[in-house]
C-alpha positions in Angstrom: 101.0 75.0 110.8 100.3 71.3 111.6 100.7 71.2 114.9 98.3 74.1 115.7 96.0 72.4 113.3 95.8 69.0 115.3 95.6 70.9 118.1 92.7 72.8 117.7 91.1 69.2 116.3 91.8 67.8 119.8 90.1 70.8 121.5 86.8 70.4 119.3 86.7 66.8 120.1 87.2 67.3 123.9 84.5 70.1 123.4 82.3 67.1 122.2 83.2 65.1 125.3 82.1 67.4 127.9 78.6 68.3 125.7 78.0 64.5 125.9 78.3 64.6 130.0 75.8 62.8 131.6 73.5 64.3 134.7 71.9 61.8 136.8 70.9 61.5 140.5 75.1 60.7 141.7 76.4 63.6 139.4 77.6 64.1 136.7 79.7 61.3 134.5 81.7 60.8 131.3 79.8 59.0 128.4 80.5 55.5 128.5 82.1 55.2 125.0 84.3 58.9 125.6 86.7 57.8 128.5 89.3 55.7 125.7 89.1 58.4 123.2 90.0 61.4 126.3 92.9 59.0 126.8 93.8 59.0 123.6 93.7 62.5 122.7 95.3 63.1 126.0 98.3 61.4 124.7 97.8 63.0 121.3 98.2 66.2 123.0 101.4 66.0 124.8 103.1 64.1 122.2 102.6 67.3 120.0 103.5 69.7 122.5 106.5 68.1 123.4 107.4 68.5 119.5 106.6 72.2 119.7 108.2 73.0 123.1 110.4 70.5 124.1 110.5 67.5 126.6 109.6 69.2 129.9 107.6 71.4 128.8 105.4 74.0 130.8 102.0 72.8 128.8 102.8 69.2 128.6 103.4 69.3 132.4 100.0 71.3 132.7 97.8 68.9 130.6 99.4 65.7 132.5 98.3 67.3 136.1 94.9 68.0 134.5 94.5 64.3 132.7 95.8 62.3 135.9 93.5 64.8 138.1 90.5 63.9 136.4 90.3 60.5 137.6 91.1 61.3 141.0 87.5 60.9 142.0 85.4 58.3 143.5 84.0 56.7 140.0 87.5 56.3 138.7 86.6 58.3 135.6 87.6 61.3 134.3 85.4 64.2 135.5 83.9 67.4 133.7 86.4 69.6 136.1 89.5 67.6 134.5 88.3 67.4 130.8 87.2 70.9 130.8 91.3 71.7 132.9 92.7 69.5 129.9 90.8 71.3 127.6 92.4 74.3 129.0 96.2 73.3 128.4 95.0 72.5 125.1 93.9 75.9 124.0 97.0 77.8 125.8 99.1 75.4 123.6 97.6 76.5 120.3 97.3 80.4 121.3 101.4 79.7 122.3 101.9 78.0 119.0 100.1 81.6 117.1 102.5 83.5 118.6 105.4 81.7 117.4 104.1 82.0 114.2 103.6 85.7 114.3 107.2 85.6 115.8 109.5 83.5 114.1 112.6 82.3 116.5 115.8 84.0 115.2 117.4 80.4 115.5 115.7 79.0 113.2 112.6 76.4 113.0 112.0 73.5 115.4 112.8 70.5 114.0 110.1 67.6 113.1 110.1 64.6 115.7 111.6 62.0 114.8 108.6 59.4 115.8 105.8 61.1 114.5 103.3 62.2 117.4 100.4 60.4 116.0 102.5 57.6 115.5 103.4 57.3 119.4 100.1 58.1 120.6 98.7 55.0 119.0 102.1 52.9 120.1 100.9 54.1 123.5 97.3 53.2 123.3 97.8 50.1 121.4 95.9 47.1 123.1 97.8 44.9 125.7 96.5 41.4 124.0 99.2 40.0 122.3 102.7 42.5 123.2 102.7 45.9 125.9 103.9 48.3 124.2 105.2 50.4 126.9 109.1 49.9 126.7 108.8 50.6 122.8 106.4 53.8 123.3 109.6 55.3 125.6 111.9 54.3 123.1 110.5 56.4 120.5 109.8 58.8 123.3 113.6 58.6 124.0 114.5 59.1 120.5 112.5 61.9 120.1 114.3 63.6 122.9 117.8 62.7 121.4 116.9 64.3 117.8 115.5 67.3 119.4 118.6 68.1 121.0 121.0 66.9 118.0 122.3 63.9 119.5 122.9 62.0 116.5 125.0 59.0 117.5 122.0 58.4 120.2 119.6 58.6 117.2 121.1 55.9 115.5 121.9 53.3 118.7 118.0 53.9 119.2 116.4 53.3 116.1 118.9 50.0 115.9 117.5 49.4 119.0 113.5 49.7 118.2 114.2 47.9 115.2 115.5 44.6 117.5 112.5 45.2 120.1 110.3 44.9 117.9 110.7 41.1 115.7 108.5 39.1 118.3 105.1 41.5 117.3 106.0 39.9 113.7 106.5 35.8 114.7 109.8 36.1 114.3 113.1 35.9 116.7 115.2 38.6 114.6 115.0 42.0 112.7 116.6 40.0 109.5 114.0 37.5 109.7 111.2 40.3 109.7 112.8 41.7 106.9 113.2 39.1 104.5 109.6 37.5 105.5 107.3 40.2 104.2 107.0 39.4 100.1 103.4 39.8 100.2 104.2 43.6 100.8 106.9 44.4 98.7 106.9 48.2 99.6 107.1 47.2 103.6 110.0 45.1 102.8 112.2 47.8 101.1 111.5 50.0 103.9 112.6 47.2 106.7 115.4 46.0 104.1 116.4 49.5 104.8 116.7 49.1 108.2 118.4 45.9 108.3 121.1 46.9 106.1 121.6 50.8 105.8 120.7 51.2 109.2 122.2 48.0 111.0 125.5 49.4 109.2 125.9 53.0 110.3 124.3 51.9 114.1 127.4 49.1 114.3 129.6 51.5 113.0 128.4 54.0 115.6 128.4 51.7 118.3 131.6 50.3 118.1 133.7 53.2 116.8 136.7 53.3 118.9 138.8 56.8 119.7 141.0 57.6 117.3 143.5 60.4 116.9 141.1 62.5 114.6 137.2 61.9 114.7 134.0 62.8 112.8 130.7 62.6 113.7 127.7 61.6 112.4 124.8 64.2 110.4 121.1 64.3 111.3 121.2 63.1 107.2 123.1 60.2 108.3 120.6 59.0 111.0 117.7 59.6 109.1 115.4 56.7 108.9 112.5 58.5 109.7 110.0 57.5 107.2 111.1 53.6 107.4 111.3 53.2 110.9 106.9 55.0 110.1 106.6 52.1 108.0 107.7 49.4 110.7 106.1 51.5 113.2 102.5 51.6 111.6 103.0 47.7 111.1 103.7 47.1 114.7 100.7 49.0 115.5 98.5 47.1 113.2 99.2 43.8 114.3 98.9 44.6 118.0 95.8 45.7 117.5 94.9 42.9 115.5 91.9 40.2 116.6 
């Protein structure tokens, strides 16, 4: 499984952190060039559990007490206590995820996220120079909440609404401009042509639906933009982390 496999990558690389603690006179201290990447992974981490388990989750909640406690000392940093208590959460995760895989739910398997967990771990780390990317990392976290709990005509209001957040990251004051101003990329511009019509279509339509005497509602087929919304999504990234 995936998710157990990136996992168990994120617990060998936080091994590596605490191997490359430093002893010196004042204690002991993080390398200098590990405290971004154990925020990183951190994020990494809960992003996947929350796919596995569920917003709310009982390891989630356990590696968020153990990342934010790790810094709670008088360098600022994170400690060997908290990597090695992160470290923890990690592994309970992964022995979690074994079980489930020894012992399939009856209901049947846990739907993908929607924003990819890899995907919204580097939305959250992406650097602060140009855009923050903090109201568009909740977003996705929102969205991600909404498809895991089959709430399809919140799917659709969402993605419309990343898909207008996110036009001044490319120059441009609209999601049509970004659209039609990509030619150098031709696959990039199918994907956000996508969005600006399929999507901008079935959002609208959505949104502004009003009651009638007998009502349908929308699929998770019908709301699925999942691999162009990746597309605009690793773009955004790209150019916010851009010189």
């Amino acid at each position: 499984m995936a998710a157990e496999a990136d996992l168990e990558e994120i617990a060998k690389q936080l091994e590596a952190i605490l191997e490359r603690f430093t002893h010196d006179r004042s204690g002991i201290h993080i390398a200098s060039d590990d405290e971004r990447l154990f925020k990183r992974l951190t994020h990494e981490a809960k992003d996947i559990m929350d796919q596995m388990f569920g917003p709310l989750n009982s390891f989630s909640h356990a590696l968020a007490m153990a990342a934010n406690g790790s810094v709670q000392n008088y360098l600022g940093s994170p400690s060997y206590a908290g990597v090695s208590d992160t470290l923890a959460s990690v592994e309970a995760a992964v022995n979690s995820i074994r079980r489930r895989t020894a012992t399939p739910k009856k209901d049947g398997a846990i739907l993908p996220a929607y924003v990819d967990g890899t995907r919204l771990a580097q939305i959250r780390s992406a650097s602060r120079s140009h855009f923050d990317s903090t109201r568009l990392a909740q977003l996705c976290h929102e969205l991600n909440v909404a498809h895991a709990n089959d709430c399809f005509l919140t799917v659709a209001m969402l993605v419309r609404t990343i898909a207008n957040h996110v036009p001044p990251a490319f120059g441009c004051k609209n999601f049509a401009e970004v659209a039609n101003n990509l030619a150098a990329d031709k696959s990039l511009k199918k994907s956000l042509v996508n969005l600006e019509s399929s999507l901008k279509n079935i959002a609208d339509y959505n949104l502004h639906q009003q009651i009638r005497q007998i009502e349908s509602l929308p699929t998770a087929t019908q709301v699925d933009f999942k691999q162009d919304l990746d597309r605009l999504l690793e773009e955004v990234v790209r150019r916010l982390n851009a010189p």
